[in-house]
PDB file of N, CA, C and O in Angstrom:
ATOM      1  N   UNK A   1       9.966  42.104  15.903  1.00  0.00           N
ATOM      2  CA  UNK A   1       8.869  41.409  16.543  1.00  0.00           C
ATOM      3  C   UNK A   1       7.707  41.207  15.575  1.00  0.00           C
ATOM      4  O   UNK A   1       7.073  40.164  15.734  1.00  0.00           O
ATOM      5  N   UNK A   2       7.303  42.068  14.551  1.00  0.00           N
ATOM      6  CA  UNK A   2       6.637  42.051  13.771  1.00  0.00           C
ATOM      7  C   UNK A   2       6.505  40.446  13.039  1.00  0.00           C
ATOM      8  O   UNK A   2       5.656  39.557  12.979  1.00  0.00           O
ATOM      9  N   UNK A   3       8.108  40.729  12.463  1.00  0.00           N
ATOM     10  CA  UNK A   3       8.494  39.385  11.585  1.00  0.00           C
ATOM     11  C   UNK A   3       7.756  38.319  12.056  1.00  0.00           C
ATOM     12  O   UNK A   3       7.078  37.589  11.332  1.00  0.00           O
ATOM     13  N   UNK A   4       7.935  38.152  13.935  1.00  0.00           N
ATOM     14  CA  UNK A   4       8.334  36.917  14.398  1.00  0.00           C
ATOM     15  C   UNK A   4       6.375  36.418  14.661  1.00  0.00           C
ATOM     16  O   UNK A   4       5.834  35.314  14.725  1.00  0.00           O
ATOM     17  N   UNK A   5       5.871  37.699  14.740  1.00  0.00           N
ATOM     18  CA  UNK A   5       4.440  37.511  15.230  1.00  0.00           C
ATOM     19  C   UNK A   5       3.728  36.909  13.238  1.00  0.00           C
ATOM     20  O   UNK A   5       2.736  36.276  12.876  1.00  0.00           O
ATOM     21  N   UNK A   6       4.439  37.302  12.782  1.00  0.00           N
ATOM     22  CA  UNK A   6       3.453  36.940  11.405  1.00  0.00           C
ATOM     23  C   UNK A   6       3.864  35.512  11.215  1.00  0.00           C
ATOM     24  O   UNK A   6       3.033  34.687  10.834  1.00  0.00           O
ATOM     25  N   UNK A   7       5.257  35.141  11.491  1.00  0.00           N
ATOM     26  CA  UNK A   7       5.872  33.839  11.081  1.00  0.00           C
ATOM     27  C   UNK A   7       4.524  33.279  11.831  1.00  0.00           C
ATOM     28  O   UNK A   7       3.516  32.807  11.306  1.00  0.00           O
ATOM     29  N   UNK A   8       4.803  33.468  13.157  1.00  0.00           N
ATOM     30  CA  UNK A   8       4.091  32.329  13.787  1.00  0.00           C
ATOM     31  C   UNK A   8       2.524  32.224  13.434  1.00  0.00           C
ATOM     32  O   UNK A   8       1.996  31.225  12.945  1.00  0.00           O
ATOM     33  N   UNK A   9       2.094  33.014  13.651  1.00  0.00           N
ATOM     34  CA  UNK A   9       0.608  33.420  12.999  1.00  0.00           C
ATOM     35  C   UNK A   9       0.380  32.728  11.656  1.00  0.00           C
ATOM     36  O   UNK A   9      -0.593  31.981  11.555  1.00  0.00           O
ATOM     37  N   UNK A  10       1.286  32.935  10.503  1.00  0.00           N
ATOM     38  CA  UNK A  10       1.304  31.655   9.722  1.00  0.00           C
ATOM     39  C   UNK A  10       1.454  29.969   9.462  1.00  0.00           C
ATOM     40  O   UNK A  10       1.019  29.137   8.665  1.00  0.00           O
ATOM     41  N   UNK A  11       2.455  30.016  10.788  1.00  0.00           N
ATOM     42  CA  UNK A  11       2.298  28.982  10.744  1.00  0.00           C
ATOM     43  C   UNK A  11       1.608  28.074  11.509  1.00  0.00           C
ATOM     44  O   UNK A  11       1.908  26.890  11.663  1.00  0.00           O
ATOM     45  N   UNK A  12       0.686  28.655  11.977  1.00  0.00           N
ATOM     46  CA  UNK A  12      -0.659  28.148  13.276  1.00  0.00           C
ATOM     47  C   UNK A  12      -1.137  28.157  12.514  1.00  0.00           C
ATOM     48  O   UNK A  12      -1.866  27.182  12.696  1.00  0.00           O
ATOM     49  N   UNK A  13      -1.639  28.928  10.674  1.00  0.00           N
ATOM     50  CA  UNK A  13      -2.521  28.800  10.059  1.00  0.00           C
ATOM     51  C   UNK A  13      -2.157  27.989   9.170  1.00  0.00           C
ATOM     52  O   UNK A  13      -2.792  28.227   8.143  1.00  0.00           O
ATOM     53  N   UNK A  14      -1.409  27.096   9.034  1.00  0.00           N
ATOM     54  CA  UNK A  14      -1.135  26.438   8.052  1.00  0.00           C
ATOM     55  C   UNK A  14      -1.228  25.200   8.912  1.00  0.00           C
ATOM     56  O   UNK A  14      -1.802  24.335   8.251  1.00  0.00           O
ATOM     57  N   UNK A  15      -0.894  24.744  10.138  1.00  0.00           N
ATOM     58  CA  UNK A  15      -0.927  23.346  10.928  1.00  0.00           C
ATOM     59  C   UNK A  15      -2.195  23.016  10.889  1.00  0.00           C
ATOM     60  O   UNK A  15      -2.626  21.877  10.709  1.00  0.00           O
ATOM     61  N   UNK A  16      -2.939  24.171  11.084  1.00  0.00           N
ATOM     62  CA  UNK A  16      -4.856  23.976  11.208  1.00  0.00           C
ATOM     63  C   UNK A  16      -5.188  23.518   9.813  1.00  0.00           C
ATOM     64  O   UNK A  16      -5.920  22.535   9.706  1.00  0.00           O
ATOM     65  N   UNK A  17      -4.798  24.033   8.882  1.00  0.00           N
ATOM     66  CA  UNK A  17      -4.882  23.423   7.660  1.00  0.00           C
ATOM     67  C   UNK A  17      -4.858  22.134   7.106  1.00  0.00           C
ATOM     68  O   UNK A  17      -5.736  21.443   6.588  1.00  0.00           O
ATOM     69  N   UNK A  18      -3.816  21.982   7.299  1.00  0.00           N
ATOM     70  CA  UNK A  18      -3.186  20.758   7.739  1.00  0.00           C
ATOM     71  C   UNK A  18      -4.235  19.374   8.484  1.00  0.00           C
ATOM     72  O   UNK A  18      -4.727  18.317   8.090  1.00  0.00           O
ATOM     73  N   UNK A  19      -4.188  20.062   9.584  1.00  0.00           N
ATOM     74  CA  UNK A  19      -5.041  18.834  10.742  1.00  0.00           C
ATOM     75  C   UNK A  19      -6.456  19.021   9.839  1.00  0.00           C
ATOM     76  O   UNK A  19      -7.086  17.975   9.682  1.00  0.00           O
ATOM     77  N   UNK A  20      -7.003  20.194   9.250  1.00  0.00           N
ATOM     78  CA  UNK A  20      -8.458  19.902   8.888  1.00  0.00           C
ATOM     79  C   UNK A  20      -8.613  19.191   7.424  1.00  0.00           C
ATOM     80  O   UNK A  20      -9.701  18.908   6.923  1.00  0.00           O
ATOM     81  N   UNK A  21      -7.212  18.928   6.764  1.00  0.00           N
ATOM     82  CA  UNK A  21      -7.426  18.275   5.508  1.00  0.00           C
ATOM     83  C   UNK A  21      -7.171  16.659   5.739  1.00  0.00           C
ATOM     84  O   UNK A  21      -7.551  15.735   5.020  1.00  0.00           O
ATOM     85  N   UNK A  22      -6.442  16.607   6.914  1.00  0.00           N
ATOM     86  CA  UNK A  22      -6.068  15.345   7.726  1.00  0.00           C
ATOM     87  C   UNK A  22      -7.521  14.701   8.166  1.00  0.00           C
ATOM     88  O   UNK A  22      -7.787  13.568   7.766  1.00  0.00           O
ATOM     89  N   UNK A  23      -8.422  15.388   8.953  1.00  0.00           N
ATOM     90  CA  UNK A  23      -9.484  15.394   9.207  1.00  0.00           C
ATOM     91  C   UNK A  23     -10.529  14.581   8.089  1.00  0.00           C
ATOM     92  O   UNK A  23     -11.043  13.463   8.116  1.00  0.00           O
ATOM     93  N   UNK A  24     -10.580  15.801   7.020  1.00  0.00           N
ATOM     94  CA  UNK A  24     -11.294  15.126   5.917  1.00  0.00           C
ATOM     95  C   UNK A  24     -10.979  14.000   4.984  1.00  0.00           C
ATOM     96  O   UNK A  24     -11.731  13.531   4.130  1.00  0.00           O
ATOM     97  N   UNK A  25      -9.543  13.571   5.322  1.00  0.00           N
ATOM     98  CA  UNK A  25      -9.274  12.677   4.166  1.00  0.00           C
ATOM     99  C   UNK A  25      -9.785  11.418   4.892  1.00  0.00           C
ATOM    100  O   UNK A  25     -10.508  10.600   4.324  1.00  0.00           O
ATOM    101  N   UNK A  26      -9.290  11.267   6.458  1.00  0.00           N
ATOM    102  CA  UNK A  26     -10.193   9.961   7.698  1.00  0.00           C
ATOM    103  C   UNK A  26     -11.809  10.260   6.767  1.00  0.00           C
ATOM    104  O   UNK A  26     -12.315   9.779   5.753  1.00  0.00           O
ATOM    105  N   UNK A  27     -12.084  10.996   7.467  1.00  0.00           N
ATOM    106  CA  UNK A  27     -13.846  11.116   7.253  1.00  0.00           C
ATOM    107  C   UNK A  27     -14.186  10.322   5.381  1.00  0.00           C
ATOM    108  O   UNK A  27     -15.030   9.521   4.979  1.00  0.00           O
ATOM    109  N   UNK A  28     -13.305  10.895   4.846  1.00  0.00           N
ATOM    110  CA  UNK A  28     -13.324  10.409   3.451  1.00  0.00           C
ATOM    111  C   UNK A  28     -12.841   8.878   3.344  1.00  0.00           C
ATOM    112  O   UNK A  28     -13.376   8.121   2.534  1.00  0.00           O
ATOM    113  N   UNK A  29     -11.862   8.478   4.152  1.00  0.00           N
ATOM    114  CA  UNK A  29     -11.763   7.058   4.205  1.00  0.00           C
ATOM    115  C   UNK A  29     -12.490   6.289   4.855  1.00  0.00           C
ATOM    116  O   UNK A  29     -12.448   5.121   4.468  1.00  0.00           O
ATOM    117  N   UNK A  30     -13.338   6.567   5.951  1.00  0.00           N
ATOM    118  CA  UNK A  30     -13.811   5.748   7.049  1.00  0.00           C
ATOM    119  C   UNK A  30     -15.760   5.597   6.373  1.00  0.00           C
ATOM    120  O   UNK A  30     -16.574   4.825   6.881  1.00  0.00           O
ATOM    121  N   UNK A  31     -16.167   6.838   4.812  1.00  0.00           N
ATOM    122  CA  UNK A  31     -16.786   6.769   4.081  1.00  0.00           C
ATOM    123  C   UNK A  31     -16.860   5.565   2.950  1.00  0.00           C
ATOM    124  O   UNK A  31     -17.649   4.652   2.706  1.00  0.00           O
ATOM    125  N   UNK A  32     -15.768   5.991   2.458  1.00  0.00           N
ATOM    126  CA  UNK A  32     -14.641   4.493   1.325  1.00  0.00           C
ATOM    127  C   UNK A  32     -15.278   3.169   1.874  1.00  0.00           C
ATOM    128  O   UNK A  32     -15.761   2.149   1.382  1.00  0.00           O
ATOM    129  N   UNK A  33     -15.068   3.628   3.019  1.00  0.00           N
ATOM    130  CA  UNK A  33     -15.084   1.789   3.854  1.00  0.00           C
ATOM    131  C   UNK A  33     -16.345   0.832   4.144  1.00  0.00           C
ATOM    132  O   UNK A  33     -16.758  -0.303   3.907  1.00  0.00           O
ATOM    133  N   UNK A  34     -16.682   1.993   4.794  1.00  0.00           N
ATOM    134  CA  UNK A  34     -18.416   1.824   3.954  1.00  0.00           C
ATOM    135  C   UNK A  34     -19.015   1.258   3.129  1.00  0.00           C
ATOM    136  O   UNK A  34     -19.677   0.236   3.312  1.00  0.00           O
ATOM    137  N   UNK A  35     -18.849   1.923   1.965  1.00  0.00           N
ATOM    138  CA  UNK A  35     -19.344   1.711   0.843  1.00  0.00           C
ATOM    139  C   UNK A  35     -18.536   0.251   0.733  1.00  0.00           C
ATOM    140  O   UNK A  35     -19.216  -0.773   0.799  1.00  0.00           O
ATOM    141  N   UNK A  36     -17.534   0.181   0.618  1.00  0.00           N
ATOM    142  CA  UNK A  36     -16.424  -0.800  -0.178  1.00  0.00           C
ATOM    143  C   UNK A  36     -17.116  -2.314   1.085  1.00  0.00           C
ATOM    144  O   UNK A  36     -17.215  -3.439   0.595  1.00  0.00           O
ATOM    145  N   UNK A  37     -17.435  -2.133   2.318  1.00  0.00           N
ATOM    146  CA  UNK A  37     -17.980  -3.337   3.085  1.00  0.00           C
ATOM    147  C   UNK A  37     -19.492  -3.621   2.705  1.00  0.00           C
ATOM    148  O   UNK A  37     -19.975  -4.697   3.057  1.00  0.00           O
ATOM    149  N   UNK A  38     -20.207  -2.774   2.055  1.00  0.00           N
ATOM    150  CA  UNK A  38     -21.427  -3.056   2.120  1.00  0.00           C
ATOM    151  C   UNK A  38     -21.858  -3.240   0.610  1.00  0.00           C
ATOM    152  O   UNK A  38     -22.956  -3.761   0.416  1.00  0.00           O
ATOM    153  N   UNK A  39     -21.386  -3.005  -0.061  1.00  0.00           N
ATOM    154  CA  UNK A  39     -21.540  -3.304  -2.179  1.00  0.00           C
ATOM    155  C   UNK A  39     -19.892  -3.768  -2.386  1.00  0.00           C
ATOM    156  O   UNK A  39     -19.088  -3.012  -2.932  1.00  0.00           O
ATOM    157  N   UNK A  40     -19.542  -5.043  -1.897  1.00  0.00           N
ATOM    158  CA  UNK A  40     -17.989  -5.452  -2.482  1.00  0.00           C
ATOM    159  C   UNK A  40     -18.202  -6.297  -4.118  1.00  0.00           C
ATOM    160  O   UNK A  40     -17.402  -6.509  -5.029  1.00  0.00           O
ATOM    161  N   UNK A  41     -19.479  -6.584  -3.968  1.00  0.00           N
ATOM    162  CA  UNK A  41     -19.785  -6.930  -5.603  1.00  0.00           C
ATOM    163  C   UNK A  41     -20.558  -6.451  -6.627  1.00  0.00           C
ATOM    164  O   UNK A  41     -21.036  -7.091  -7.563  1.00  0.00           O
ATOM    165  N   UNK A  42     -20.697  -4.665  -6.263  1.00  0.00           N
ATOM    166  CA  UNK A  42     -20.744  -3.829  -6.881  1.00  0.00           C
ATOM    167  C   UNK A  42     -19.737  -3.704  -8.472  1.00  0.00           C
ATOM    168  O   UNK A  42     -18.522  -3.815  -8.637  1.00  0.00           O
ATOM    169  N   UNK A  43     -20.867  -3.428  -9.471  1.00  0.00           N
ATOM    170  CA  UNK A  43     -19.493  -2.907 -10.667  1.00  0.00           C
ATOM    171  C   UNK A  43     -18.799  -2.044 -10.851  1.00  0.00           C
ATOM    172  O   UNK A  43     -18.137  -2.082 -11.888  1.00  0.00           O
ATOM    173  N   UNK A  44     -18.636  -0.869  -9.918  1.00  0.00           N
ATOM    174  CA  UNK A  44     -17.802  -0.471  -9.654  1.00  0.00           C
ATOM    175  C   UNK A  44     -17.199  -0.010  -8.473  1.00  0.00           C
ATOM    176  O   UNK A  44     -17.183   1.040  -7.830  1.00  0.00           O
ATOM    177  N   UNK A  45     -16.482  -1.654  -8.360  1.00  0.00           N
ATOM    178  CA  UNK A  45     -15.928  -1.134  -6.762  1.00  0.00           C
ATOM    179  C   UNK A  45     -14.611  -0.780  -7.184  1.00  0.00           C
ATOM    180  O   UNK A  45     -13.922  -0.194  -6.348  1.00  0.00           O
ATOM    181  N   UNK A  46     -14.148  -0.998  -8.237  1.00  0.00           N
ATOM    182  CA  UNK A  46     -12.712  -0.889  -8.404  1.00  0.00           C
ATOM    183  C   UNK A  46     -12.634   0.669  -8.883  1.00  0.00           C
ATOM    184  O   UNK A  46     -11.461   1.041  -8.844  1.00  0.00           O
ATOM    185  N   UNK A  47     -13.451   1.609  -9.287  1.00  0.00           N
ATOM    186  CA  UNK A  47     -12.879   2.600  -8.824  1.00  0.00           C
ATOM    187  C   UNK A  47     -12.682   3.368  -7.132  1.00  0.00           C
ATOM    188  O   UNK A  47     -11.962   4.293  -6.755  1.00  0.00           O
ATOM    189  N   UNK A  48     -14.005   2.209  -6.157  1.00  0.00           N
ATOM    190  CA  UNK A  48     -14.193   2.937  -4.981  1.00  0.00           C
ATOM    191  C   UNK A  48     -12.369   2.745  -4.526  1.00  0.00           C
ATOM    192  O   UNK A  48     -11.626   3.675  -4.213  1.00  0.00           O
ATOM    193  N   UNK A  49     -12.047   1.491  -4.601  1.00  0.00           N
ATOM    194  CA  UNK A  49     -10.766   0.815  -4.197  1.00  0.00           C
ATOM    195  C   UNK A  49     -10.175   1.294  -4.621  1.00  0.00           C
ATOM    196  O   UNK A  49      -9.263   1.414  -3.804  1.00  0.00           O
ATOM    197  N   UNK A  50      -9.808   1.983  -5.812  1.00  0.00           N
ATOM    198  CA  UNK A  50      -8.662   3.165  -6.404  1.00  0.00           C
ATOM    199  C   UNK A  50      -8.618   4.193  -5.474  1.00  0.00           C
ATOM    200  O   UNK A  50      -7.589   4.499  -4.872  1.00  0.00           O
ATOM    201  N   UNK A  51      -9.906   4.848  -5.304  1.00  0.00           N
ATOM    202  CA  UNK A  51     -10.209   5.915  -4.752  1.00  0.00           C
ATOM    203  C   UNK A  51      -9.156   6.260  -3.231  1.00  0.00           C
ATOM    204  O   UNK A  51      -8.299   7.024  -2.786  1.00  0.00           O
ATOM    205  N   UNK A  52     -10.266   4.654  -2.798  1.00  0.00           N
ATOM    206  CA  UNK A  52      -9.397   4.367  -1.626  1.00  0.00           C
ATOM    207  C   UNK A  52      -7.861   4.202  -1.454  1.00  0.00           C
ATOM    208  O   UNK A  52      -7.641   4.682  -0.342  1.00  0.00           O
ATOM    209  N   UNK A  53      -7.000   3.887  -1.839  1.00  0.00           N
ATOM    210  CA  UNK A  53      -6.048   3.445  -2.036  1.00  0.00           C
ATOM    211  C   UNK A  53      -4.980   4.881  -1.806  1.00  0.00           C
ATOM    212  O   UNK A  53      -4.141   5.060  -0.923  1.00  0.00           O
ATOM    213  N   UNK A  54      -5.444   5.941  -3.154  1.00  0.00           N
ATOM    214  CA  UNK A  54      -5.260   7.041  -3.463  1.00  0.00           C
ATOM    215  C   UNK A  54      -5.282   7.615  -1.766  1.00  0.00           C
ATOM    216  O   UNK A  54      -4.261   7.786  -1.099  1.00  0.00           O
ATOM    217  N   UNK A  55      -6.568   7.834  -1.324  1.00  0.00           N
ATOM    218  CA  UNK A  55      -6.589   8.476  -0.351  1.00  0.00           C
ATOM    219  C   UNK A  55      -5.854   7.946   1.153  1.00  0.00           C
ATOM    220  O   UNK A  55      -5.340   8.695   1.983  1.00  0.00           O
ATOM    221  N   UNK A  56      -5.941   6.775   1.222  1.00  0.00           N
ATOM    222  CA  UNK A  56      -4.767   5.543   2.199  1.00  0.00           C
ATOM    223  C   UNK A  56      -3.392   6.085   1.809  1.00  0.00           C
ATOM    224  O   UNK A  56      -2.814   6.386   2.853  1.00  0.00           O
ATOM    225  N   UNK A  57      -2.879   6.252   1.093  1.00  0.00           N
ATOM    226  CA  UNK A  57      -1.299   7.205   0.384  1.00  0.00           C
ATOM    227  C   UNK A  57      -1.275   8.708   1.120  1.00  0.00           C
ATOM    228  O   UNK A  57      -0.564   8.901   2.106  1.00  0.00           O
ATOM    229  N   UNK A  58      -1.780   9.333   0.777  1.00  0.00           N
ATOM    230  CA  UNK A  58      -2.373  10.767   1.522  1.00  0.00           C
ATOM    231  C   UNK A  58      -2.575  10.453   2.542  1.00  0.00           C
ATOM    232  O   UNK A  58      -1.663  11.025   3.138  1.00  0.00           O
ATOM    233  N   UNK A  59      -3.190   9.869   3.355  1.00  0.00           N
ATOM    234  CA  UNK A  59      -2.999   9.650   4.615  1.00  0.00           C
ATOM    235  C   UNK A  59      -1.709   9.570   5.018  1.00  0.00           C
ATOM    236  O   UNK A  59      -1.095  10.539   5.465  1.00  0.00           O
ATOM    237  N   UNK A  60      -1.109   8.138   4.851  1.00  0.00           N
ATOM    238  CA  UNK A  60       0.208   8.316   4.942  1.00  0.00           C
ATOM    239  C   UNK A  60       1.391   8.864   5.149  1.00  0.00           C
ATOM    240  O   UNK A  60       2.319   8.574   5.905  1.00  0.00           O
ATOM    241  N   UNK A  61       1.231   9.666   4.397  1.00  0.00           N
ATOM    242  CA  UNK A  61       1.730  11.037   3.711  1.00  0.00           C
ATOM    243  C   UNK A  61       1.891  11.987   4.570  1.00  0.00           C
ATOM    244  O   UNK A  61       2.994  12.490   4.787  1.00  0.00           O
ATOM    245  N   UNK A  62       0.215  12.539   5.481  1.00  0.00           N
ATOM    246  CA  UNK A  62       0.532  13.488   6.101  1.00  0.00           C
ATOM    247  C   UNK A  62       1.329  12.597   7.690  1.00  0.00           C
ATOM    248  O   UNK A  62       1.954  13.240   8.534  1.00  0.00           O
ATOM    249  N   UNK A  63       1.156  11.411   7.757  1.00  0.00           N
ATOM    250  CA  UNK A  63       1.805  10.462   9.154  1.00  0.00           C
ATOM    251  C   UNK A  63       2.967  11.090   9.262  1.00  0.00           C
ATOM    252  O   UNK A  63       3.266  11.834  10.197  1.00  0.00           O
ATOM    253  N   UNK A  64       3.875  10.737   8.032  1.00  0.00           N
ATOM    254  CA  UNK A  64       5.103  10.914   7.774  1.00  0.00           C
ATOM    255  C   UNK A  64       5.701  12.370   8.085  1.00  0.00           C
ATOM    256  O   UNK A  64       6.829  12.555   8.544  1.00  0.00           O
ATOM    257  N   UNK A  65       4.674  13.487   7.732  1.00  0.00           N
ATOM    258  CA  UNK A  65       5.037  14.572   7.960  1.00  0.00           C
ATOM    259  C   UNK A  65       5.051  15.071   9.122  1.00  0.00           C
ATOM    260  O   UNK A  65       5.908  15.893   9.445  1.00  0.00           O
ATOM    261  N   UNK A  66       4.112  14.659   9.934  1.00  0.00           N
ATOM    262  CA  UNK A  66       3.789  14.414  11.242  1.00  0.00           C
ATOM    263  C   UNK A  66       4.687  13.996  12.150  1.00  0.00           C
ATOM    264  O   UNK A  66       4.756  14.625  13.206  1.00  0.00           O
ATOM    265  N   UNK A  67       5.512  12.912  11.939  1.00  0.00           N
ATOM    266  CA  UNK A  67       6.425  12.330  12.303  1.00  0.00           C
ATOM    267  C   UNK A  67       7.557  13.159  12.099  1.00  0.00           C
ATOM    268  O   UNK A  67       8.034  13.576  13.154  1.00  0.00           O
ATOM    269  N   UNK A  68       8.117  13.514  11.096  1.00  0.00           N
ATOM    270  CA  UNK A  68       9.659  14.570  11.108  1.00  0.00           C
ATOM    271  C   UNK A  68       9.221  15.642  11.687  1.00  0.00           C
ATOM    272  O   UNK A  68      10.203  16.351  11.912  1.00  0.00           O
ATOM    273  N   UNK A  69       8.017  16.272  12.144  1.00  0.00           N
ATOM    274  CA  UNK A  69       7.769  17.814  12.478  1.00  0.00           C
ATOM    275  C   UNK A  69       8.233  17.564  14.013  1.00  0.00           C
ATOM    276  O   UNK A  69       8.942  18.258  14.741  1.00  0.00           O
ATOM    277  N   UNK A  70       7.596  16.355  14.242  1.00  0.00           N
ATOM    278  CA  UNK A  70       7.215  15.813  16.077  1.00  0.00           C
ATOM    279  C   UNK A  70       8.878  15.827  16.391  1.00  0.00           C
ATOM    280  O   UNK A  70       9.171  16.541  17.350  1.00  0.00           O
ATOM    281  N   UNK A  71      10.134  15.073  15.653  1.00  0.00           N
ATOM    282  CA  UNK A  71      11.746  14.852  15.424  1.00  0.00           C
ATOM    283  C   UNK A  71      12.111  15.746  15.548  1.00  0.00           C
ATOM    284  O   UNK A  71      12.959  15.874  16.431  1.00  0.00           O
ATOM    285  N   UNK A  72      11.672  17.057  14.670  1.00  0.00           N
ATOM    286  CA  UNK A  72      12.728  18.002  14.562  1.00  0.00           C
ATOM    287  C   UNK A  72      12.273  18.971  15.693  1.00  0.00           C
ATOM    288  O   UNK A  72      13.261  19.543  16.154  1.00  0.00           O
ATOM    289  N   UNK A  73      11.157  19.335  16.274  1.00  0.00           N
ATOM    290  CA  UNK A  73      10.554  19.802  17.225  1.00  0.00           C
ATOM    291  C   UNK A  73      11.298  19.553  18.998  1.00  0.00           C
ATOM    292  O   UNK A  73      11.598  20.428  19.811  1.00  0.00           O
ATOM    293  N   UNK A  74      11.421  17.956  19.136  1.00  0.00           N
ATOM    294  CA  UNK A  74      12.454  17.297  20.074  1.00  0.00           C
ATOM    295  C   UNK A  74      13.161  17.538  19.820  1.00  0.00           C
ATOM    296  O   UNK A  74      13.602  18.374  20.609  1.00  0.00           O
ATOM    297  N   UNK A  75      14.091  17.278  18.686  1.00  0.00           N
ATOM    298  CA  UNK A  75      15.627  18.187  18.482  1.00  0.00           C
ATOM    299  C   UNK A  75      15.879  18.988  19.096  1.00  0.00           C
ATOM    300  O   UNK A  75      16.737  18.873  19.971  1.00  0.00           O
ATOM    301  N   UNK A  76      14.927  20.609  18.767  1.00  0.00           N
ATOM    302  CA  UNK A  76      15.239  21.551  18.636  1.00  0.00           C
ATOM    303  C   UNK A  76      14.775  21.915  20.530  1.00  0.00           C
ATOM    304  O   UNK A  76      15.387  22.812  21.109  1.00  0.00           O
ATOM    305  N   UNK A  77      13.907  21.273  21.117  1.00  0.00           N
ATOM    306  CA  UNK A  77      13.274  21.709  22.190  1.00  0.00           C
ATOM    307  C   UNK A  77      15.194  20.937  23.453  1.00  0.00           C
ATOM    308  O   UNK A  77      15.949  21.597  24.168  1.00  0.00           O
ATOM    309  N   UNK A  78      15.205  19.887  23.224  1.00  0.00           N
ATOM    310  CA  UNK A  78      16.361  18.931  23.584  1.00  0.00           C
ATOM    311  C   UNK A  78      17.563  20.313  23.906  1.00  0.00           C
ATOM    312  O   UNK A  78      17.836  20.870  24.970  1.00  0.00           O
ATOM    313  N   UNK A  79      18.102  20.547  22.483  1.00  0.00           N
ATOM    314  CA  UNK A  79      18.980  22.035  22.673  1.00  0.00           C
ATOM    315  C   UNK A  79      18.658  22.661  23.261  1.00  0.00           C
ATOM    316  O   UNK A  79      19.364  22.784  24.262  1.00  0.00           O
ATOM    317  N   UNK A  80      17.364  23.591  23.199  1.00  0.00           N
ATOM    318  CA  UNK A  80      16.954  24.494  24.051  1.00  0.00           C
ATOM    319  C   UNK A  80      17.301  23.884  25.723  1.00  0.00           C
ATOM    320  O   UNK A  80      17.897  24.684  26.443  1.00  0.00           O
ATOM    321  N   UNK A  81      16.986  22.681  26.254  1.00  0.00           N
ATOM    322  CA  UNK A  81      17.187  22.647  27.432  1.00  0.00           C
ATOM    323  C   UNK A  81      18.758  22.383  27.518  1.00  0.00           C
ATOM    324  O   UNK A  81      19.314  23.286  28.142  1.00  0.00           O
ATOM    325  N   UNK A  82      19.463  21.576  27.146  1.00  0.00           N
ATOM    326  CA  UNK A  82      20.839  21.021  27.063  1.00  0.00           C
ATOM    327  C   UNK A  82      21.935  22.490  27.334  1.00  0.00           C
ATOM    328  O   UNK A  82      22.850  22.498  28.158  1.00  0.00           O
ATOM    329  N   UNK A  83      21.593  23.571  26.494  1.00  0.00           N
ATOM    330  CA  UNK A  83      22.252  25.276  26.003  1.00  0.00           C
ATOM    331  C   UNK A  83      21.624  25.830  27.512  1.00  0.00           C
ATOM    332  O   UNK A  83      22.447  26.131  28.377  1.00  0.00           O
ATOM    333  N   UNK A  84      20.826  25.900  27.676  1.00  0.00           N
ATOM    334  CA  UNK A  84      20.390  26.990  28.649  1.00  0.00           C
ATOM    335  C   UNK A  84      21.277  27.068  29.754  1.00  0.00           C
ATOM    336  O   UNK A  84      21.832  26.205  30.434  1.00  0.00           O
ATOM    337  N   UNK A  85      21.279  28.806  29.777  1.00  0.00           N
ATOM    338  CA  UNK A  85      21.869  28.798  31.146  1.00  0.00           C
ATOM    339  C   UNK A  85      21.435  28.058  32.287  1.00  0.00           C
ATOM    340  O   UNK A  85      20.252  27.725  32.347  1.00  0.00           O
ATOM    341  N   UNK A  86      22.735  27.561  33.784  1.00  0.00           N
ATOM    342  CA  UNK A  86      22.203  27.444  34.529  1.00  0.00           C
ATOM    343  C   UNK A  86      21.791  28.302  35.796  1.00  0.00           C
ATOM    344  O   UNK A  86      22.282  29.420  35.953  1.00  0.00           O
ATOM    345  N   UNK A  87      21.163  27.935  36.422  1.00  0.00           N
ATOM    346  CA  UNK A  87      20.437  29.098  37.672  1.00  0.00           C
ATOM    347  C   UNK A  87      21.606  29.422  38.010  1.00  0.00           C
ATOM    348  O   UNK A  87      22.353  28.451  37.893  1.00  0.00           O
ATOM    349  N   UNK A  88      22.373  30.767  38.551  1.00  0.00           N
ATOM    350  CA  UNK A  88      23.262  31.234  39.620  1.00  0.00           C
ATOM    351  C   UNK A  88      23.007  31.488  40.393  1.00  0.00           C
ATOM    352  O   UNK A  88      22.104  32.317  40.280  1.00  0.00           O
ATOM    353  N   UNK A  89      23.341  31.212  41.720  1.00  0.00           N
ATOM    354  CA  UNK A  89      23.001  31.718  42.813  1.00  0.00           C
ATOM    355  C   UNK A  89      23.823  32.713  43.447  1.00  0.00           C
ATOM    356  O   UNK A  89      25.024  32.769  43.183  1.00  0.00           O
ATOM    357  N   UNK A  90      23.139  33.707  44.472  1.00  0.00           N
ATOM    358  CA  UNK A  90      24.380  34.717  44.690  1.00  0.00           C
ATOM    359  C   UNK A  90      24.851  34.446  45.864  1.00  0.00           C
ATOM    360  O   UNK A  90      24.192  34.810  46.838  1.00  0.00           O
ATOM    361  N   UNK A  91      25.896  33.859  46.024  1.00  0.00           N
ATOM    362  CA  UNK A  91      25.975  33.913  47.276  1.00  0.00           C
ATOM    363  C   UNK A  91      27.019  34.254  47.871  1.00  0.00           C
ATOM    364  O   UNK A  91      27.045  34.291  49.101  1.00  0.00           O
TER     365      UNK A  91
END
């Protein structure tokens, strides 16, 4: 039980992680956007637009991961109901 309480405990601390770097990279893009709508003939927008770009990928990125966790999660929840015993009744 030990094992099973640390697994999970880790890995609640790592999803939060997760969602709060998810968090900052929006906040960091929806910043990007900003800037990049209001100085587009700025001299250097082409690093803001790198910047951006970079961080639009990373976004991405965590979608994707997001997406196989959400898959394999249904998978695995799907079995759980499909396997389970059914009720007996005594009669």
């Amino acid at each position: 039980m030990e094992i099973t309480s640390m697994t999970i405990s880790y890995c609640k601390g790592k999803a939060k992680s997760i969602r709060n770097r998810e968090q900052d990279i929006i906040r960091e893009l929806d910043q990007l956007d900003a800037i990049i709508c209001n100085n587009f003939s700025s001299p250097n927008i082409e690093a803001v637009l790198l910047e951006y770009a970079n961080l639009k990928t990373s976004s991405n990125q965590f979608t994707k991961k997001m997406e196989n966790t959400l898959c394999f999660e249904q998978n695995v929840v799907g079995w759980k109901t499909e396997n389970a015993p059914q009720n007996i009744s005594s009669t």
